[in-house]
mmCIF file as gemmi writes it, N, C-alpha and C atoms, coordinates in Angstrom:
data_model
loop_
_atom_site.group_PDB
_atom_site.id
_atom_site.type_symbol
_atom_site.label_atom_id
_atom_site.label_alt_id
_atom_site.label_comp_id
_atom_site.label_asym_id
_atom_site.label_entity_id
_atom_site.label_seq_id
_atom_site.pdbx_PDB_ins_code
_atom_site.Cartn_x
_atom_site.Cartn_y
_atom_site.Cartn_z
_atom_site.occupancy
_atom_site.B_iso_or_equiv
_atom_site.pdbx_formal_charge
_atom_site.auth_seq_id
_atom_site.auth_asym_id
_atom_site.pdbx_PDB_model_num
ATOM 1 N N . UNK Axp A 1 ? 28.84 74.66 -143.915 1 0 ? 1 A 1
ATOM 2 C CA . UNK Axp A 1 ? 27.781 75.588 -144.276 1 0 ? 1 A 1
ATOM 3 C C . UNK Axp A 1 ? 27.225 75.225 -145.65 1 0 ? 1 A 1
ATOM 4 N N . UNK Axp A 2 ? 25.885 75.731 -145.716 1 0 ? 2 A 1
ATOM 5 C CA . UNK Axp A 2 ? 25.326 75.481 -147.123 1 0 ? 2 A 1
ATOM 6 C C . UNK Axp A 2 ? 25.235 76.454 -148.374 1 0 ? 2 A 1
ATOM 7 N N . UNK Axp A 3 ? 25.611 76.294 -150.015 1 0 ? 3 A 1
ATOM 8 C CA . UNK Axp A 3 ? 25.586 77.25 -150.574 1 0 ? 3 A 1
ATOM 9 C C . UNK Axp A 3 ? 24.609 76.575 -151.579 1 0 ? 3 A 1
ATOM 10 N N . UNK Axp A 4 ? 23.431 76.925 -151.931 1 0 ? 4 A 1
ATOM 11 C CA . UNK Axp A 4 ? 22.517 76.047 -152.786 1 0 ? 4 A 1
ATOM 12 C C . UNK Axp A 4 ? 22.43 74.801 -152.134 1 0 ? 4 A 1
ATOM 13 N N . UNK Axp A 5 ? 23.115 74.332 -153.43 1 0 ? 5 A 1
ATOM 14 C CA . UNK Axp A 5 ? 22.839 72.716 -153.26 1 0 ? 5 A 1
ATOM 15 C C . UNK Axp A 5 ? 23.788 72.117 -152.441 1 0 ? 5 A 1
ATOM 16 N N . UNK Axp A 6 ? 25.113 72.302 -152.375 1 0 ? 6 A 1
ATOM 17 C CA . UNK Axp A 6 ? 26.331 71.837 -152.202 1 0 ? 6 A 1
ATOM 18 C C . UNK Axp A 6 ? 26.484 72.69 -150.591 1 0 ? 6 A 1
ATOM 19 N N . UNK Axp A 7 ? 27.311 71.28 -149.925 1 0 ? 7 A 1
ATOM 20 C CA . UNK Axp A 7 ? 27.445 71.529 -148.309 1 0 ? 7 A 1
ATOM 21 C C . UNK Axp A 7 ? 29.346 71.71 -148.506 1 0 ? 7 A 1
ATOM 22 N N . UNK Axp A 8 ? 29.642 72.697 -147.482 1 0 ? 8 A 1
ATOM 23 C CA . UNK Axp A 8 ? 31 72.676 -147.501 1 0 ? 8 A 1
ATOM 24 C C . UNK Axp A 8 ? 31.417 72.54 -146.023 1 0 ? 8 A 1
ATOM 25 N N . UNK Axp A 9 ? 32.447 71.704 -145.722 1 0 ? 9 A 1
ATOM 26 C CA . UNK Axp A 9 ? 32.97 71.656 -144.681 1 0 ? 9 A 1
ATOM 27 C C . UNK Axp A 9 ? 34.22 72.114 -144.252 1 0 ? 9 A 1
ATOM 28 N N . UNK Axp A 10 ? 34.181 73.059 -143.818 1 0 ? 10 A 1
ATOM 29 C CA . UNK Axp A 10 ? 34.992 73.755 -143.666 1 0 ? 10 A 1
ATOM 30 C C . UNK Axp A 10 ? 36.052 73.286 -141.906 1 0 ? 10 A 1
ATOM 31 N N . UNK Axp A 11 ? 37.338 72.86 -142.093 1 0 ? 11 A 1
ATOM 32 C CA . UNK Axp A 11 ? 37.927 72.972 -140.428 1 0 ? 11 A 1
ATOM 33 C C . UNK Axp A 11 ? 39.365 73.46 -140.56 1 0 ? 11 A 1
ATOM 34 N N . UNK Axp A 12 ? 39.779 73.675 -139.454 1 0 ? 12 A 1
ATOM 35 C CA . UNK Axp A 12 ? 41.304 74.222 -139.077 1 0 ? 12 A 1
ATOM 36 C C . UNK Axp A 12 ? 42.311 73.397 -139.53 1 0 ? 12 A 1
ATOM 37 N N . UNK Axp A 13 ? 43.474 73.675 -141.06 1 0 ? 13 A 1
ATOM 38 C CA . UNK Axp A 13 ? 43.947 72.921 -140.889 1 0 ? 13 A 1
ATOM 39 C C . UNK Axp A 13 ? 43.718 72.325 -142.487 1 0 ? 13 A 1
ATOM 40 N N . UNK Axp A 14 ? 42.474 72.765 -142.873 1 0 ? 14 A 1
ATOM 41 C CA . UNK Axp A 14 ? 41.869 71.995 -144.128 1 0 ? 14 A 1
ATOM 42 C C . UNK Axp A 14 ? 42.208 73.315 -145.133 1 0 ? 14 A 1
ATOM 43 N N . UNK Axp A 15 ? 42.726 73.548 -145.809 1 0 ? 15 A 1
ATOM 44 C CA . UNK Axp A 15 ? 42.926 74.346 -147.368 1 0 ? 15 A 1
ATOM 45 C C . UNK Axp A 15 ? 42.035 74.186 -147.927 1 0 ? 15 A 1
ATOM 46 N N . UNK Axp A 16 ? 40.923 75.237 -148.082 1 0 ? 16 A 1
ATOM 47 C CA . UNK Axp A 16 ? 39.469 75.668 -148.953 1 0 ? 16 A 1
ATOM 48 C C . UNK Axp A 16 ? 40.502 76.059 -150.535 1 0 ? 16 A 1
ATOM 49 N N . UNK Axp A 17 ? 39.537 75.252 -151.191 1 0 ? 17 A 1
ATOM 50 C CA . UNK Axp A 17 ? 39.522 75.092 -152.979 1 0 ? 17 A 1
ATOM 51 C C . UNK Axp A 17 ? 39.29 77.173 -153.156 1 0 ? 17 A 1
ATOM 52 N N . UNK Axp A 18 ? 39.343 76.903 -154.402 1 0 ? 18 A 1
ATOM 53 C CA . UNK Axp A 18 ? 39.744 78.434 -154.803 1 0 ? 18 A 1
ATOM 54 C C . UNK Axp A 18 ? 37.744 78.919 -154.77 1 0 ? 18 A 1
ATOM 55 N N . UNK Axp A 19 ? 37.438 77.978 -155.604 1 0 ? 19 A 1
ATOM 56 C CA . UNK Axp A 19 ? 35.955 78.305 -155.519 1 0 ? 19 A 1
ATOM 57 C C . UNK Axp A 19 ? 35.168 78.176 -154.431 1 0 ? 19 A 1
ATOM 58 N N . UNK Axp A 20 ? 35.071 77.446 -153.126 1 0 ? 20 A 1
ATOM 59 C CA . UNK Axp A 20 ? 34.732 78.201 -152.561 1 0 ? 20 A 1
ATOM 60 C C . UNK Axp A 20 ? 35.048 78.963 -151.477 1 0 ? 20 A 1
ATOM 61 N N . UNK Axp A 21 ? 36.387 79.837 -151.484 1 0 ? 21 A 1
ATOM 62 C CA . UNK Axp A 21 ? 36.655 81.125 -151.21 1 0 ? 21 A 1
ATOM 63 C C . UNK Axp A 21 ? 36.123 82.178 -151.928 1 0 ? 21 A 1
ATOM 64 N N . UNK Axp A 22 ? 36.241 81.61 -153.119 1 0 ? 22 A 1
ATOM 65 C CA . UNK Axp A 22 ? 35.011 83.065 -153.967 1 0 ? 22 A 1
ATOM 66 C C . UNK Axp A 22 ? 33.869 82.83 -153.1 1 0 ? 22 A 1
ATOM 67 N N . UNK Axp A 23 ? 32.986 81.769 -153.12 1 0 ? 23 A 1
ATOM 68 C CA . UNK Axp A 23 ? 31.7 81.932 -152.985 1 0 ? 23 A 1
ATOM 69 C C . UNK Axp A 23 ? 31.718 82.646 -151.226 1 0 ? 23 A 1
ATOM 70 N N . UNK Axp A 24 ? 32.609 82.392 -150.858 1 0 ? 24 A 1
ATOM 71 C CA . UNK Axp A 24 ? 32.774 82.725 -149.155 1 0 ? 24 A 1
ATOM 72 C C . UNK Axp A 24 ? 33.24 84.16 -149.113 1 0 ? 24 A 1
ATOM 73 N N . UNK Axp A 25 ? 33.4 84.692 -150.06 1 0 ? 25 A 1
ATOM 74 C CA . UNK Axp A 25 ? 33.704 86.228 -150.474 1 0 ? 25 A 1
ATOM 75 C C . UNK Axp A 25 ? 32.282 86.637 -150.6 1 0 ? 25 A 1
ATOM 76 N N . UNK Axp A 26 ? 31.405 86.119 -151.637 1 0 ? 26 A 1
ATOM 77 C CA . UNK Axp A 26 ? 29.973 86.667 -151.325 1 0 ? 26 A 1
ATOM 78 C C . UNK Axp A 26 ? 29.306 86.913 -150.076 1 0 ? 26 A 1
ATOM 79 N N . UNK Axp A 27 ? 29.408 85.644 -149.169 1 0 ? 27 A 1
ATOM 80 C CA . UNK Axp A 27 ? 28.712 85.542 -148.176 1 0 ? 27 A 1
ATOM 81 C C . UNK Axp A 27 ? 29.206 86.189 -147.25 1 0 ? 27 A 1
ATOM 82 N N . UNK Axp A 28 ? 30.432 86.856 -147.532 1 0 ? 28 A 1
ATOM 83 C CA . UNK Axp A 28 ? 31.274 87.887 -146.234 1 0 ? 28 A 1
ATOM 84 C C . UNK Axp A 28 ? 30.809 89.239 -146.448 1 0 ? 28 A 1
ATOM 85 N N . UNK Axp A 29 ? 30.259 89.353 -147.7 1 0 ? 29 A 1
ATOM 86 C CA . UNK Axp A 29 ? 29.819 90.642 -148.108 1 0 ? 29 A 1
ATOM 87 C C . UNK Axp A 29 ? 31.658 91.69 -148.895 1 0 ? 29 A 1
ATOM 88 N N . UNK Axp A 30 ? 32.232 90.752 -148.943 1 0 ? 30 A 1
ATOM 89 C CA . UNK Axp A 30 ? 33.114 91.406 -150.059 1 0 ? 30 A 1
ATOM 90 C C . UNK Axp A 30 ? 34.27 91.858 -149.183 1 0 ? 30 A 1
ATOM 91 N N . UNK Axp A 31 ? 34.797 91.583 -148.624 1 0 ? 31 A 1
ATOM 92 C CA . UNK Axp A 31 ? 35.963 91.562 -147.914 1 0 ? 31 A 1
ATOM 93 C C . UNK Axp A 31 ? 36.977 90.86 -147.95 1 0 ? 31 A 1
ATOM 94 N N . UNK Axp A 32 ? 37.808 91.156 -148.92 1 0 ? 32 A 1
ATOM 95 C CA . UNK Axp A 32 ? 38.363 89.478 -149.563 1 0 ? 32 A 1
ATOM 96 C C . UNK Axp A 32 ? 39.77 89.798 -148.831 1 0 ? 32 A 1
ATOM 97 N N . UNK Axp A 33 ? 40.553 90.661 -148.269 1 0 ? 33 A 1
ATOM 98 C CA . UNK Axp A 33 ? 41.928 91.28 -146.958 1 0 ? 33 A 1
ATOM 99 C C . UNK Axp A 33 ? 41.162 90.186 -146.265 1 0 ? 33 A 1
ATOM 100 N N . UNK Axp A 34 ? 40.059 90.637 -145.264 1 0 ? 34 A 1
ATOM 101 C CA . UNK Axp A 34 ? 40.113 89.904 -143.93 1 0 ? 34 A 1
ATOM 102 C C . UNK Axp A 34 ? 40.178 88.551 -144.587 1 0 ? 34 A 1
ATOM 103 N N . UNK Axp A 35 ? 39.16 87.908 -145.998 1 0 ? 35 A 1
ATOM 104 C CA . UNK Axp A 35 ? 39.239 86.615 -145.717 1 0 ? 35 A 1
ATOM 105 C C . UNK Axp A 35 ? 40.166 86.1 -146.018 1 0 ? 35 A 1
ATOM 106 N N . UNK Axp A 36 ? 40.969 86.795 -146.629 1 0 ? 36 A 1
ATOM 107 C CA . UNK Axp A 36 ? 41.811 85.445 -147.059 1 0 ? 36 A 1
ATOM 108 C C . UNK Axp A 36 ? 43.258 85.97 -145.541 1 0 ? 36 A 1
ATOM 109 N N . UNK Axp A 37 ? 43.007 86.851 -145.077 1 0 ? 37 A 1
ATOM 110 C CA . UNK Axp A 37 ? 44.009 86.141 -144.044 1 0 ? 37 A 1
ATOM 111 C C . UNK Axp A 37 ? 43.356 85.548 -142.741 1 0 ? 37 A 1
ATOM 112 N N . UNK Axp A 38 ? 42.07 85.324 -142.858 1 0 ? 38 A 1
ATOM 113 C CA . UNK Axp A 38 ? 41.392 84.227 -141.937 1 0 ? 38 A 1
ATOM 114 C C . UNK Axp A 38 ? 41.978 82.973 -142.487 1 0 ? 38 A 1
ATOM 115 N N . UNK Axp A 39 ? 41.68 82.893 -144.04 1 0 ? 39 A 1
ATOM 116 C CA . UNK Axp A 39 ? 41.91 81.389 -144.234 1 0 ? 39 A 1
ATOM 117 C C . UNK Axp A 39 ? 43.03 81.132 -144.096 1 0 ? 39 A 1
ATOM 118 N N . UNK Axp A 40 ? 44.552 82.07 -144.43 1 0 ? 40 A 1
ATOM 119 C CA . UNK Axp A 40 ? 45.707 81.752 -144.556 1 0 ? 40 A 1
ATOM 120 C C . UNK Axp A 40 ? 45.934 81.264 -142.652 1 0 ? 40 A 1
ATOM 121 N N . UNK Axp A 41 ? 45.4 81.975 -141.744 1 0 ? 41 A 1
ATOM 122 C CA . UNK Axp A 41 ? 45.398 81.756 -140.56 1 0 ? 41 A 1
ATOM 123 C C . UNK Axp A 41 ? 45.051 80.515 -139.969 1 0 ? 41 A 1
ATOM 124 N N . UNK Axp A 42 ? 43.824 79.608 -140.531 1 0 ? 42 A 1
ATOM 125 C CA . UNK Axp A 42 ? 43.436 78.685 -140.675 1 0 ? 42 A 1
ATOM 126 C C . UNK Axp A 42 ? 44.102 77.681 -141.058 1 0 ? 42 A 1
ATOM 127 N N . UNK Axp A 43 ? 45.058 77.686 -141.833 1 0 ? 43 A 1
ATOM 128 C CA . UNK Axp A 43 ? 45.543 76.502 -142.696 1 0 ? 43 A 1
ATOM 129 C C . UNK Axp A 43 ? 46.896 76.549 -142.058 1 0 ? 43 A 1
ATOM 130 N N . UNK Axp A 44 ? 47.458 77.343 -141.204 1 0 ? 44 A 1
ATOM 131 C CA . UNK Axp A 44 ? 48.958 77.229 -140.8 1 0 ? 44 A 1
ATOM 132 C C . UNK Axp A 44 ? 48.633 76.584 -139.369 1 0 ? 44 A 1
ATOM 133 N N . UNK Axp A 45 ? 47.403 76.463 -138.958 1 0 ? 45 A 1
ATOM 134 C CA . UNK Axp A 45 ? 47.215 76.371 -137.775 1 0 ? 45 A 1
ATOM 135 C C . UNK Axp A 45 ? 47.299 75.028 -137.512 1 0 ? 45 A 1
């Protein structure tokens, strides 16, 4: 997905950097419970 300038690739398996989980906190509209146990879900997978 795109945030400005910078493309992030996000897959199953891959551990997202701290920044952009913040920025993926914006774009969730502020739900930072569900996301971060999406991502923790993601990365064990």
């Amino acid at each position: 997905y795109r945030v400005g300038t910078r493309v992030y690739y996000l897959s199953p398996g891959h551990m997202t950097d701290l920044e952009t989980l913040l920025e993926l906190l914006d774009l969730t509209g502020g739900r930072p419970h569900e996301l971060v146990r999406r991502a923790h879900e993601l990365s064990r997978s």
